[in-house]
PAZAPA-4460 file (N, C-alpha, C; in steps of 0.05 Angstrom, whole numbers, plus 32768, in hexadecimal, padded with zeros to 4 digits):
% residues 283
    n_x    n_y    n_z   ca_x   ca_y   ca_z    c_x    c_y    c_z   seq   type   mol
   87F6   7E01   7C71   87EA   7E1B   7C7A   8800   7E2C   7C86     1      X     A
   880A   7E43   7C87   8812   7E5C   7C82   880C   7E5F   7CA6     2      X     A
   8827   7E6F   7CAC   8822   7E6C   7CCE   880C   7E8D   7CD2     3      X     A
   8807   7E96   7CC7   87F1   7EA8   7CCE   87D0   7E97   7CC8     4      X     A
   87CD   7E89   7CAA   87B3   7E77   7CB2   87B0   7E5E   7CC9     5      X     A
   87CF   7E58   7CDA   87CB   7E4D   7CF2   87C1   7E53   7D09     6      X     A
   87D3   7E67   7D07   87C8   7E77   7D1E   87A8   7E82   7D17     7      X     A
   879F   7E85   7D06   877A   7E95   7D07   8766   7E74   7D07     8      X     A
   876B   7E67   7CFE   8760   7E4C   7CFF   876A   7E47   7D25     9      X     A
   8777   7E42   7D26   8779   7E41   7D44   876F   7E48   7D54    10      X     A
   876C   7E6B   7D50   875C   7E81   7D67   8744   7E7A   7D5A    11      X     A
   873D   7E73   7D46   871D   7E73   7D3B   8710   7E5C   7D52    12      X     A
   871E   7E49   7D50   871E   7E2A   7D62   8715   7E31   7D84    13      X     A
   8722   7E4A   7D82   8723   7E4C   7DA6   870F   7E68   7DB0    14      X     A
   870B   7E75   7D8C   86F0   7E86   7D95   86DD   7E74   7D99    15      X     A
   86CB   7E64   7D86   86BA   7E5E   7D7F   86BA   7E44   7D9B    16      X     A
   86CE   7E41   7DAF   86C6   7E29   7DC4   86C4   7E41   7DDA    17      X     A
   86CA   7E5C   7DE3   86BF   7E6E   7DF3   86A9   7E71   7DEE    18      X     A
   86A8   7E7C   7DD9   868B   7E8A   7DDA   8674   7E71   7DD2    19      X     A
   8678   7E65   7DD0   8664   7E49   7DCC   8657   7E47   7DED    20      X     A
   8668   7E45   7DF7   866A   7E43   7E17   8666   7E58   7E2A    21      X     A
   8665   7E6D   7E24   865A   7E8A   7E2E   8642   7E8C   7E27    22      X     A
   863B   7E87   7E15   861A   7E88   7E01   8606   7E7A   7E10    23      X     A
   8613   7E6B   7E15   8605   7E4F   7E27   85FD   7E59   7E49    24      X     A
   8607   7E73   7E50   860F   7E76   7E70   85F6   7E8C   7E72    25      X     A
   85E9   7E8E   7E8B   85D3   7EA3   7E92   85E3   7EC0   7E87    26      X     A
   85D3   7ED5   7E87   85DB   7EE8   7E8B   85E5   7EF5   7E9D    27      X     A
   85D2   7EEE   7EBC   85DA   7EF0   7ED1   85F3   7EF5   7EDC    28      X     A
   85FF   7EE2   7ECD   8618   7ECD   7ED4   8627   7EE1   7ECE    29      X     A
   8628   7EF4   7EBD   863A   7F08   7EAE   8659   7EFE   7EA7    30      X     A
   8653   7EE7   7E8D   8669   7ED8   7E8A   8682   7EE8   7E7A    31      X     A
   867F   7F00   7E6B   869A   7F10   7E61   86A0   7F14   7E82    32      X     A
   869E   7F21   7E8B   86AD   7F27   7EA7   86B5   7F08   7EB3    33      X     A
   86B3   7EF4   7EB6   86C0   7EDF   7EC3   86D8   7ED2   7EAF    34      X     A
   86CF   7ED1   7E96   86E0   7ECB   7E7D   86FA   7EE0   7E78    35      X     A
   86F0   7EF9   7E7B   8709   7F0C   7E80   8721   7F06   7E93    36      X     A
   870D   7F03   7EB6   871D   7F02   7EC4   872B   7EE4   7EC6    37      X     A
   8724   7ED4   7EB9   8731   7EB4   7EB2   8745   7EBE   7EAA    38      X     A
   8752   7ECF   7E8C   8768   7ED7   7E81   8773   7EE8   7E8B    39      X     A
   876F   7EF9   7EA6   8781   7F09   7EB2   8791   7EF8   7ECC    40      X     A
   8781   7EE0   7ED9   8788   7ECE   7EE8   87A1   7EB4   7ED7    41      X     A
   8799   7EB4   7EC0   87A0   7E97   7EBA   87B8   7EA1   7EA4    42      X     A
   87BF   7EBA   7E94   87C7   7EB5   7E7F   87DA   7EDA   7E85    43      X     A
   87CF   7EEB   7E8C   87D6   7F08   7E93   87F2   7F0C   7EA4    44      X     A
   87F2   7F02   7EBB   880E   7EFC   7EC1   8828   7EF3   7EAE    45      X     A
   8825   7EDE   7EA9   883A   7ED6   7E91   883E   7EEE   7E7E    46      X     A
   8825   7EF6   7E6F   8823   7F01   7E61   8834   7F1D   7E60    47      X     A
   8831   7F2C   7E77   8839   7F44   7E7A   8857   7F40   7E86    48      X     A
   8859   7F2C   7E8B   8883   7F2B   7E8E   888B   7F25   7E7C    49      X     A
   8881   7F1B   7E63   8890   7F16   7E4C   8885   7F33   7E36    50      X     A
   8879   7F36   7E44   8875   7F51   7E32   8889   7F6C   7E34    51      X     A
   888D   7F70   7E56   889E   7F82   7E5F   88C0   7F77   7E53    52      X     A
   88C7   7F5A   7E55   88DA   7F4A   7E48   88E3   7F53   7E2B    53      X     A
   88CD   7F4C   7E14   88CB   7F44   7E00   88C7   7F59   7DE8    54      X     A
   88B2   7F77   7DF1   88AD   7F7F   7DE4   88C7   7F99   7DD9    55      X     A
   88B8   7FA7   7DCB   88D5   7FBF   7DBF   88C2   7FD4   7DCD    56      X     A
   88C6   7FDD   7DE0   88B6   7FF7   7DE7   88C9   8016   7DD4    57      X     A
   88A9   801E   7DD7   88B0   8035   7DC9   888A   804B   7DCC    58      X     A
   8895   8068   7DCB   8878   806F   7DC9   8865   8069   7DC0    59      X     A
   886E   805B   7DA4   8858   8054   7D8A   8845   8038   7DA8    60      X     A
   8857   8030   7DAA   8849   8015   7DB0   8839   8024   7DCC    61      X     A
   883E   8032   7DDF   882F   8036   7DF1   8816   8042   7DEC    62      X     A
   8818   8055   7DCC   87FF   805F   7DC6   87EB   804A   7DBF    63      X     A
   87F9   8039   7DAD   87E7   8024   7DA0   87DA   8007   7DB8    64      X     A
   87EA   800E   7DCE   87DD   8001   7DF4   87C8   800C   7DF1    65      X     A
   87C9   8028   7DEF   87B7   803B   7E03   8796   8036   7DFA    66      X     A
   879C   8038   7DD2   8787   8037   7DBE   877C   8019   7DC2    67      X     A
   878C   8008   7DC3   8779   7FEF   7DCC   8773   7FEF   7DDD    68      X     A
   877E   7FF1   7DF8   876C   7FF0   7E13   874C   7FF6   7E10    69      X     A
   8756   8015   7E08   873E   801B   7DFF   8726   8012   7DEE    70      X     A
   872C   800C   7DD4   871A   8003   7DC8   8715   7FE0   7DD2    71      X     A
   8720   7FD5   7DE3   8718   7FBE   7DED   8709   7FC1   7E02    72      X     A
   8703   7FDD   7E0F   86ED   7FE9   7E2B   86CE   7FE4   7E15    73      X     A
   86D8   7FF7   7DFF   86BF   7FFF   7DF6   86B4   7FEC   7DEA    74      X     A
   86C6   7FD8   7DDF   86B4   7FBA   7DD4   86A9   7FA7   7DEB    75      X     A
   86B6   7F9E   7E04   86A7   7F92   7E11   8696   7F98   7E1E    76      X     A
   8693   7FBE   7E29   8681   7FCD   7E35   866C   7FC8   7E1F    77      X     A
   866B   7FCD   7DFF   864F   7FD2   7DEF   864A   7FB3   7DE9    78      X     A
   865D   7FA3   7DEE   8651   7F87   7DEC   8639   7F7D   7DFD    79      X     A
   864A   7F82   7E15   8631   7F7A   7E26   861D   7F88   7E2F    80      X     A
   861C   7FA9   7E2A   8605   7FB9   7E2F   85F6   7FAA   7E0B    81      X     A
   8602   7FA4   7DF9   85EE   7F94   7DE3   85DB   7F7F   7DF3    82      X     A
   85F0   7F64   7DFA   85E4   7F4F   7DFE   85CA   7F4F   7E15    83      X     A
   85C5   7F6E   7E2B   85B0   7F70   7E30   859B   7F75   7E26    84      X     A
   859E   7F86   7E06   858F   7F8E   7DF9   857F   7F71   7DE7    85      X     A
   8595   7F5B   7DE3   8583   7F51   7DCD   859F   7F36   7DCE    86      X     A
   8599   7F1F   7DC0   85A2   7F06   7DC4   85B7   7F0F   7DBB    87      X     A
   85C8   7EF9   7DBB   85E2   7EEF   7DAE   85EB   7EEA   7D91    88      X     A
   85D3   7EE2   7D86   85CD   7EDD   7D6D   85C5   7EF7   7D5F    89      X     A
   85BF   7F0C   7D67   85BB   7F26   7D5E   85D6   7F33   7D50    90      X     A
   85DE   7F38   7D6A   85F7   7F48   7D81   860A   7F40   7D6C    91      X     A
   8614   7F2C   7D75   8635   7F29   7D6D   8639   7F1D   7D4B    92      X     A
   862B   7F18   7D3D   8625   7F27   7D27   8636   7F35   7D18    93      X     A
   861A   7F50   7D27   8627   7F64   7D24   8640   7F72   7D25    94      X     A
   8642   7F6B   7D3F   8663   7F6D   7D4D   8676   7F6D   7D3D    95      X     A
   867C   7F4F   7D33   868B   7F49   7D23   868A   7F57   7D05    96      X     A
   8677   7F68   7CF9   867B   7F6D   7CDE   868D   7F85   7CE3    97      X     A
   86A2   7F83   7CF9   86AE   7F9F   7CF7   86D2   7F9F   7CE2    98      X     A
   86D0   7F8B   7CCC   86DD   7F8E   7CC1   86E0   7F9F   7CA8    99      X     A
   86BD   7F9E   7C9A   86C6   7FB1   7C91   86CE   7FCB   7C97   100      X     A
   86C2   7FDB   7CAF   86CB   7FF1   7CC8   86E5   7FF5   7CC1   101      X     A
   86FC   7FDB   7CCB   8715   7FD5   7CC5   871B   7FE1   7CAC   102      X     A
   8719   7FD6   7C99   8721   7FDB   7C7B   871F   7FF9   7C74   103      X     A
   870F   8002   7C77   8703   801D   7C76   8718   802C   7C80   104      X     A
   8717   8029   7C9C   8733   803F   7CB6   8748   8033   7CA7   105      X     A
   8751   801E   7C9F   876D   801A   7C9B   8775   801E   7C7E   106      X     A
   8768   8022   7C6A   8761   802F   7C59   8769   804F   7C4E   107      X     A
   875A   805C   7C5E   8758   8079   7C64   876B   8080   7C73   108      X     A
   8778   8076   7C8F   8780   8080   7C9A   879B   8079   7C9B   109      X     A
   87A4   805C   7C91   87B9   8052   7C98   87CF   8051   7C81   110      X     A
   87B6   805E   7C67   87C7   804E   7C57   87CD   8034   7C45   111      X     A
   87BE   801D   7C55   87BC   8003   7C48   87AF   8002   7C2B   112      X     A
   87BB   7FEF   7C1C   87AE   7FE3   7C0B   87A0   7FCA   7C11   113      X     A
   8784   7FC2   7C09   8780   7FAA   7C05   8770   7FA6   7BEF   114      X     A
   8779   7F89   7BE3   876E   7F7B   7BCC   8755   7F7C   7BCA   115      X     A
   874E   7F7E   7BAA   872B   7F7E   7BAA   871D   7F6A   7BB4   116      X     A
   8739   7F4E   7BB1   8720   7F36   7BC2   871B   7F34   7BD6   117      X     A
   8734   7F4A   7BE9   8731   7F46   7C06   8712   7F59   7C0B   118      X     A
   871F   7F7A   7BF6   86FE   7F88   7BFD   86E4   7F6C   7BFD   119      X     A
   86EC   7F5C   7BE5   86D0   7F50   7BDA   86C0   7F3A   7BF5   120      X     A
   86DA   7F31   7C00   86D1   7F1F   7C10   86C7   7F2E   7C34   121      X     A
   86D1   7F48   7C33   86C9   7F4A   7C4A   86AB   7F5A   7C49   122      X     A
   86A9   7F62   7C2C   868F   7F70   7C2A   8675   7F55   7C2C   123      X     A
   8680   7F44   7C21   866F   7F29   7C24   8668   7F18   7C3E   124      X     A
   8677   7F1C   7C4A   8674   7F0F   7C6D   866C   7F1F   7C7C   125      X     A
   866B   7F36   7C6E   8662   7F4C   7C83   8643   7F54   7C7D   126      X     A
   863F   7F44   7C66   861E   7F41   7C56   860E   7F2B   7C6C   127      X     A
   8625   7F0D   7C67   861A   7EF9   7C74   8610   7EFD   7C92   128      X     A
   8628   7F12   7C9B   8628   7F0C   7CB8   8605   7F1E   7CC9   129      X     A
   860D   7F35   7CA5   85E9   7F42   7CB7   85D1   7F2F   7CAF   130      X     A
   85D3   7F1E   7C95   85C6   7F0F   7C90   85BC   7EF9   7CB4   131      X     A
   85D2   7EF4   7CBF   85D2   7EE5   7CD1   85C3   7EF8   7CEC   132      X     A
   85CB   7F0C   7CF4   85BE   7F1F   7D06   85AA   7F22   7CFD   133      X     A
   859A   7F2E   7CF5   857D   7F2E   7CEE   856B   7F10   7CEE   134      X     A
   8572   7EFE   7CEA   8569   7EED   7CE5   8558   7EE5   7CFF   135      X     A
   853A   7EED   7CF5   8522   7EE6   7D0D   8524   7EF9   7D2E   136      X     A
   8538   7F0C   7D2B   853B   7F1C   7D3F   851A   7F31   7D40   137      X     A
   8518   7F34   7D54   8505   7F48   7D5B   850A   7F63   7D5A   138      X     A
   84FF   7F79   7D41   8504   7F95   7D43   850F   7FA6   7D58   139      X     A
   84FA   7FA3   7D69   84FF   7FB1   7D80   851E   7F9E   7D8E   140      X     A
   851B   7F8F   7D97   8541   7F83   7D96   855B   7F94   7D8D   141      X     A
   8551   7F97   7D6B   8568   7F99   7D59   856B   7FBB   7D55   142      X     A
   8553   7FCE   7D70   8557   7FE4   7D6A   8567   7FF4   7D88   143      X     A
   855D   7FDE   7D9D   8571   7FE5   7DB4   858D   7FDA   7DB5   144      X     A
   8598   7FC2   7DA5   85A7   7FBB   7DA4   85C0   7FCC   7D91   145      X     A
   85B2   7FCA   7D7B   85C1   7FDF   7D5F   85D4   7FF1   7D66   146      X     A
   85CD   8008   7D7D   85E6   8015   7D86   85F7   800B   7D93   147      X     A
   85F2   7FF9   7DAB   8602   7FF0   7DB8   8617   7FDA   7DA5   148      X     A
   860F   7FCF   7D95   8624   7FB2   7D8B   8636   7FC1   7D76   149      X     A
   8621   7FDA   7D63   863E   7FFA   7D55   8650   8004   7D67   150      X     A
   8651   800B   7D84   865D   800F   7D8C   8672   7FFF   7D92   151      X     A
   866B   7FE3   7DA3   867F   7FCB   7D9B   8692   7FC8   7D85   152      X     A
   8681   7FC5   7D67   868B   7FCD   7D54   86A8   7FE0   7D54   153      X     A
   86A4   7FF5   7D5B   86BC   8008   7D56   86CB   8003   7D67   154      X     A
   86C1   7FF8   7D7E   86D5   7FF2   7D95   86E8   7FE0   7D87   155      X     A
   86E1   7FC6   7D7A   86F2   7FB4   7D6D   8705   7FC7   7D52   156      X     A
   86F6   7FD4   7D46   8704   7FE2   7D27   872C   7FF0   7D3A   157      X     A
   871B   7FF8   7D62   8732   8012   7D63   874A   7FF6   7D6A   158      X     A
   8741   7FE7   7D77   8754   7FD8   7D82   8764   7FC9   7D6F   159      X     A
   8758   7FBE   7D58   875F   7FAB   7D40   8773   7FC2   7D3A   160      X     A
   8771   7FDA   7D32   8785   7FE8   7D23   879B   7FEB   7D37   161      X     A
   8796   7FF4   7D51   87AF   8000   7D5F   87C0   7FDC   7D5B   162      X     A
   87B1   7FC3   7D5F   87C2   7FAE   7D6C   87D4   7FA7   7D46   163      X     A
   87C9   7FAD   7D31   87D8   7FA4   7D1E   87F3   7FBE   7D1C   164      X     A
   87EF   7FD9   7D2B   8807   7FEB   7D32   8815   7FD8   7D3D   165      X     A
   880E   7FD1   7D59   8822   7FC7   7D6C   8829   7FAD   7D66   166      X     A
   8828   7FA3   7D53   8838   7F8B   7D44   8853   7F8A   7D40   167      X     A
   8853   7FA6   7D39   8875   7FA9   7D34   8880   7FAC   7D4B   168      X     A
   8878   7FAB   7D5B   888B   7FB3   7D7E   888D   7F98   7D94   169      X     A
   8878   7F86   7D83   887C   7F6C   7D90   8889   7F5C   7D87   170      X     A
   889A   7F55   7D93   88A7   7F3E   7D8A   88A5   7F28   7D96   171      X     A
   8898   7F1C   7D99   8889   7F01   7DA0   8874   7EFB   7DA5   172      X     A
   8869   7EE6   7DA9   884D   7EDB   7DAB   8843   7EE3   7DC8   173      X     A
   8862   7EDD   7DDB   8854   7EE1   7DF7   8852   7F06   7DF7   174      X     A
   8864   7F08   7DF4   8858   7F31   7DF7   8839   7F38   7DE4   175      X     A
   883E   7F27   7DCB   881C   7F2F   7DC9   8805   7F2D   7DDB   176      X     A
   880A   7F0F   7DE2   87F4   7F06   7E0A   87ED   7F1D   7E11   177      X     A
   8813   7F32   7E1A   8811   7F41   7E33   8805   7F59   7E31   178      X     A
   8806   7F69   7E0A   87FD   7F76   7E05   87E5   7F6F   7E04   179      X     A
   87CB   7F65   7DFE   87AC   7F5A   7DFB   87AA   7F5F   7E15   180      X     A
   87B6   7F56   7E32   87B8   7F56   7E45   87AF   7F6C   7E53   181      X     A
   87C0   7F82   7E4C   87B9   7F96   7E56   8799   7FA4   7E4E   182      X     A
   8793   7FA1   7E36   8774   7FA9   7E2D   8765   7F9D   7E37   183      X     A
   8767   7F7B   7E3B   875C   7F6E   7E4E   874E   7F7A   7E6F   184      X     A
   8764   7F7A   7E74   8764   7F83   7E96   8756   7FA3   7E97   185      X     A
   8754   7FB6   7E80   8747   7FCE   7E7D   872B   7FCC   7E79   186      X     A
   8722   7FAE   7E6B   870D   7FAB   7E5A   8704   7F9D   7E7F   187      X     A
   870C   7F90   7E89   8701   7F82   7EA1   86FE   7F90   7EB5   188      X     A
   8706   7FA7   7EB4   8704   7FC0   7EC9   86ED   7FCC   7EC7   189      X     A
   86EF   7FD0   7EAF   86CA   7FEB   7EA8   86BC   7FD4   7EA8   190      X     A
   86B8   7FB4   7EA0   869C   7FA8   7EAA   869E   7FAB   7EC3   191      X     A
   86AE   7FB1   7EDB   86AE   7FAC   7EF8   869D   7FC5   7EFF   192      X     A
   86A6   7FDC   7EF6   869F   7FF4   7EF9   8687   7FF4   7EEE   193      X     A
   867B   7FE5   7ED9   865C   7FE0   7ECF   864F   7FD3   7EE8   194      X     A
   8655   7FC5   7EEC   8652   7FB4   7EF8   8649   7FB8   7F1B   195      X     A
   865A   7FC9   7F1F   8656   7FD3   7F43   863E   7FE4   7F39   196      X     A
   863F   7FFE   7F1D   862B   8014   7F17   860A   800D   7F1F   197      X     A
   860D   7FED   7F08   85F7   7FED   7F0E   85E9   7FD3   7F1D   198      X     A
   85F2   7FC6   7F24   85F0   7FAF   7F37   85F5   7FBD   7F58   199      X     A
   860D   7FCA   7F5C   8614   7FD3   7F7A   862C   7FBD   7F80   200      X     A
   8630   7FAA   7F7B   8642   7F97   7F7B   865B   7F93   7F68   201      X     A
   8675   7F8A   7F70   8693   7F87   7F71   8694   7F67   7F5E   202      X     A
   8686   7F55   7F5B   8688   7F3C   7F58   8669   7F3A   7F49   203      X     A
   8666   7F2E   7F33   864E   7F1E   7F28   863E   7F0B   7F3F   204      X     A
   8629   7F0C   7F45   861B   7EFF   7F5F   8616   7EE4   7F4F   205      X     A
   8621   7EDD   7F3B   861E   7EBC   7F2F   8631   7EB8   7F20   206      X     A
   863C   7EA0   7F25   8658   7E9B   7F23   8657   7E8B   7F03   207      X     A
   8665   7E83   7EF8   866E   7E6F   7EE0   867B   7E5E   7EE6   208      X     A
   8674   7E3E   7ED8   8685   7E29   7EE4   86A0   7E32   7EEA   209      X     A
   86B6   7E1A   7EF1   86D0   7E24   7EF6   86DA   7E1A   7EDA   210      X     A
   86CD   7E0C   7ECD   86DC   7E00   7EAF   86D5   7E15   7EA2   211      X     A
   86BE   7E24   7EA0   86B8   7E39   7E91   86CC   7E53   7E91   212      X     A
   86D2   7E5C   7EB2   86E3   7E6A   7EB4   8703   7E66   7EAB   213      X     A
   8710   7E4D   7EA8   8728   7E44   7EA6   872C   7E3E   7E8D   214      X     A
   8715   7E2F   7E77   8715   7E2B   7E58   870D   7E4A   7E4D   215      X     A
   86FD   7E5A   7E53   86FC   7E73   7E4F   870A   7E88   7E4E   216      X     A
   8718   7E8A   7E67   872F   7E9E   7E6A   8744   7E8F   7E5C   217      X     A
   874B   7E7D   7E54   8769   7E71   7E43   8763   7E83   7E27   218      X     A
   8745   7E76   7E19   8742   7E78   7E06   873D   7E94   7DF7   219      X     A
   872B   7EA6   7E0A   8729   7EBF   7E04   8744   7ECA   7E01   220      X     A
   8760   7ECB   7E0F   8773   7ED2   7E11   8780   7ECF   7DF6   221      X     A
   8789   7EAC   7DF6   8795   7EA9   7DE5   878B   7EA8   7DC1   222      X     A
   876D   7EA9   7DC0   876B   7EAF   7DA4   8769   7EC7   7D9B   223      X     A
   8765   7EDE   7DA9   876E   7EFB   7D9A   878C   7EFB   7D97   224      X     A
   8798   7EF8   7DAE   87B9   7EF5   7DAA   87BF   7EEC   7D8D   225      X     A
   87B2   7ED4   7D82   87BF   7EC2   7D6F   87B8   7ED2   7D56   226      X     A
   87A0   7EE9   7D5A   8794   7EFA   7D47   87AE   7F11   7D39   227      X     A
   87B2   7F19   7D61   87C9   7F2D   7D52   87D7   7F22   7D47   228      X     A
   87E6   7F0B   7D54   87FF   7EFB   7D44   87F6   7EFC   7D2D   229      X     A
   87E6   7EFE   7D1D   87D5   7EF7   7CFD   87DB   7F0F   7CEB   230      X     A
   87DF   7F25   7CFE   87DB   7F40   7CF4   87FC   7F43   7CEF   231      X     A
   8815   7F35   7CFC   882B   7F39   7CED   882A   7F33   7CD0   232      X     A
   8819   7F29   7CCD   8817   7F24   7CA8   8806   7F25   7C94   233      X     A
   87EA   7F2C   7CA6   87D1   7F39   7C93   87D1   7F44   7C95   234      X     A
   87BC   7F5D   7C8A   87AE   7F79   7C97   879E   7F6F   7CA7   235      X     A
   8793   7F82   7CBC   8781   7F7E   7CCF   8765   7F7A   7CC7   236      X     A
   875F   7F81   7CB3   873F   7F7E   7CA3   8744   7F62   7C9D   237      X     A
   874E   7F53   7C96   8756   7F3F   7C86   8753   7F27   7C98   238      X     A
   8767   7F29   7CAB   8766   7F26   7CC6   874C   7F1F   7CD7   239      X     A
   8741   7F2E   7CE3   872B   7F2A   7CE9   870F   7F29   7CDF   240      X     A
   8710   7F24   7CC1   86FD   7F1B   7CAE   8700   7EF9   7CAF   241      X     A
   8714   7EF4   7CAB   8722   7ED4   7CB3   870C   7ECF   7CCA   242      X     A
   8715   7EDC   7CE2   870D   7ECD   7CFE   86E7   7EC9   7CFD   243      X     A
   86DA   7EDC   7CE5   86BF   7ED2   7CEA   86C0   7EAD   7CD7   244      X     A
   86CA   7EA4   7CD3   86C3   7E89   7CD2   86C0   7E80   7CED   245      X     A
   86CB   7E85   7CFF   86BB   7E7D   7D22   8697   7E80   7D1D   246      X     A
   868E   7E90   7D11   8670   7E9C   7D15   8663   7E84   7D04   247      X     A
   8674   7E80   7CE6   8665   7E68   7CDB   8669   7E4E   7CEB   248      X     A
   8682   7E45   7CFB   867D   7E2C   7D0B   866E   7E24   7D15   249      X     A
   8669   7E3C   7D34   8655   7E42   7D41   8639   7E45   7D3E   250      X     A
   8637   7E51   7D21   8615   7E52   7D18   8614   7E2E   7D17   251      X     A
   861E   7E1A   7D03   8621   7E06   7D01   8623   7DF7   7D12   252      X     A
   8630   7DEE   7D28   8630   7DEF   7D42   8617   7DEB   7D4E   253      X     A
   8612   7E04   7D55   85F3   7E0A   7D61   85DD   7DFE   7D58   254      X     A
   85D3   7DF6   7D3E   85C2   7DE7   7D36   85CB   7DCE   7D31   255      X     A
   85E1   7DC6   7D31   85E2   7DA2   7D2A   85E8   7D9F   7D45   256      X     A
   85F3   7DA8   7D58   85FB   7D9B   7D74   85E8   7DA8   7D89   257      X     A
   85DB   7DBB   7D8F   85D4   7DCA   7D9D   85B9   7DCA   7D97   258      X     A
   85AE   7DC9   7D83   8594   7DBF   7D77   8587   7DDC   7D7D   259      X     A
   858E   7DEF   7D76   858A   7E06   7D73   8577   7E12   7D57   260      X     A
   8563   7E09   7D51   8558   7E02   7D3F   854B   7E18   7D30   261      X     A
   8548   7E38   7D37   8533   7E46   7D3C   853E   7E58   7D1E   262      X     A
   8533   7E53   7D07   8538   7E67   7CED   8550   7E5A   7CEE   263      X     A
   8558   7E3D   7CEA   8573   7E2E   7CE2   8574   7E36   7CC6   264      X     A
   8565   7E38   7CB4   8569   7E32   7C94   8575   7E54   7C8F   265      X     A
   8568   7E63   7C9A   8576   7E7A   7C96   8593   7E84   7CA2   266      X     A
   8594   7E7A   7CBA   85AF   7E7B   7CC5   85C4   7E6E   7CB5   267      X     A
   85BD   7E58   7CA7   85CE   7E4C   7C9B   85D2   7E5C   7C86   268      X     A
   85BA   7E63   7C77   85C2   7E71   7C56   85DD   7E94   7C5C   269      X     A
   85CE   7E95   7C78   85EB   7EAB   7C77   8601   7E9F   7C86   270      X     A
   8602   7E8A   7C8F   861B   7E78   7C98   8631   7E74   7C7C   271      X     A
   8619   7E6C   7C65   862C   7E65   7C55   8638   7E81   7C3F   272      X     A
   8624   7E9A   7C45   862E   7EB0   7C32   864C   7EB9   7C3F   273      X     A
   8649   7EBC   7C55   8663   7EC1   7C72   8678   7EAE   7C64   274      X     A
   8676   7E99   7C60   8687   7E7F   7C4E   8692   7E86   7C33   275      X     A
   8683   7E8E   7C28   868A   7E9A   7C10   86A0   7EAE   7C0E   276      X     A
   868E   7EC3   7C1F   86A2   7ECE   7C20   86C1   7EDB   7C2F   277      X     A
   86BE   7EC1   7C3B   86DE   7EB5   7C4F   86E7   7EAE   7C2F   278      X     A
   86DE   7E95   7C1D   86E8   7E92   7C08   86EF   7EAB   7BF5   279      X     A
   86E2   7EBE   7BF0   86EC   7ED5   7BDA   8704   7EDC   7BEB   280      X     A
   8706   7EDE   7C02   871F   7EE8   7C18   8738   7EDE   7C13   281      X     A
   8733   7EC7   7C0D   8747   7EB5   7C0D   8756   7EAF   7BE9   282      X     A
   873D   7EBE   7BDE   8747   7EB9   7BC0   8768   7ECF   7BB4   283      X     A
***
């Protein structure tokens, strides 16, 4: 295997054991904000001295900071104004079909070429994956949720593009950390600021284990990192069309270990279209 399918098999490995584990946590608990602040405690430091070290600054790269910061506010802000609206199993989904989004902007805007199998396979997982969102969700759910998880959506399309820019300005693994880093710590700010708005409070009034917080914040960190690392050698559509095989684990997962049983036969039939078309991806 090819050190870019190491690296996405890897981060796939270390999505799919977060969010397995977040899924699992109250809402209460408001586990993106504790998981955030895990990777600004545990991994952000390092991160940002080897970044200031390591990287090639230049304007290009501070614009392409600025564009992810941002689009990493607006994906974890519409994530979790989603996950009030309507489960997990809806939501992120959706979320994730933002490659074709990708293809499209980078396409049009950038210039890129990509292969008809790459179009073919991301148009196909992006079938499976609504195949998988709908599945037994409640209307009313999938009509308060819908804006919020599109917005997410784009949040991911702005950041995926600016971070496959700032590829060229990193030169290493650890300045990638430091760069993610900083969108990080932007993205953990406006939930705080959500957070005081409408709670009145500085801190989540219910905590997450400390293994949750410590296996969480590693993992959230270091498997987008390993994403961009991916993007020195794919396109970014390509890229994070790869990383939904996490969604087929996890669907899989969930009903053989978790006994999560509820419309299994259908989750599976779009588990395995999502499969497929990882395979046309790969053709």
């Amino acid at each position: 295997m090819n050190e870019a399918g190491l690296a996405l098999a890897a981060s796939v490995a270390m999505h799919v054991t977060w969010n397995l584990l977040v899924r699992r946590q109250p809402p209460a608990s408001y586990p993106l904000w504790w998981v955030l602040l895990g990777h600004l405690v545990l991994l952000a430091p390092v991160g940002w001295f080897l970044l200031w070290r390591e990287a090639t600054w230049s304007p290009a790269l501070l614009g392409a900071m600025l564009l992810s910061a941002s689009g990493n506010v607006v994906y974890f802000v519409g994530l979790r104004k989603a996950y009030e609206c309507a489960p997990v199993a809806l939501v992120y989904p959706l979320v994730r079909s933002s490659p074709l989004l990708i293809a499209l902007w980078s396409t049009a805007l950038l210039g890129e070429t990509l292969r008809p199998a790459t179009w073919a396979g991301i148009v196909v997982t992006v079938v499976g994956l609504l195949l998988l969102a709908f599945a037994g969700t409640r209307p009313g759910a999938q009509r308060r949720a819908l804006p919020w998880a599109l917005l997410s959506m784009l949040g991911t399309s702005l950041y995926s593009l600016s971070d496959k820019a700032a590829t060229a300005y990193l030169d290493s693994f650890g300045a990638v950390l430091g760069y993610l880093s900083v969108g990080y710590a932007a993205s953990w700010l406006a939930l705080t600021l959500q957070l005081r708005r409408e709670q009145g409070v500085w801190v989540p009034p219910r905590r997450i284990r400390f293994s949750l917080f410590v296996i969480g914040g590693v993992c959230i960190g270091m498997a987008y990192a390993l994403v961009i690392h991916a993007m020195r050698f794919l396109p970014a559509a390509e890229v994070v069309a790869y990383t939904n095989a996490g969604i087929v684990v996890a669907s899989v997962l969930s009903i053989a270990v978790f006994r999560e049983r509820e419309h299994w036969r259908w989750r599976l039939v779009a588990a395995g279209v999502i499969t497929f078309g990882l395979f046309l991806l790969s053709c």
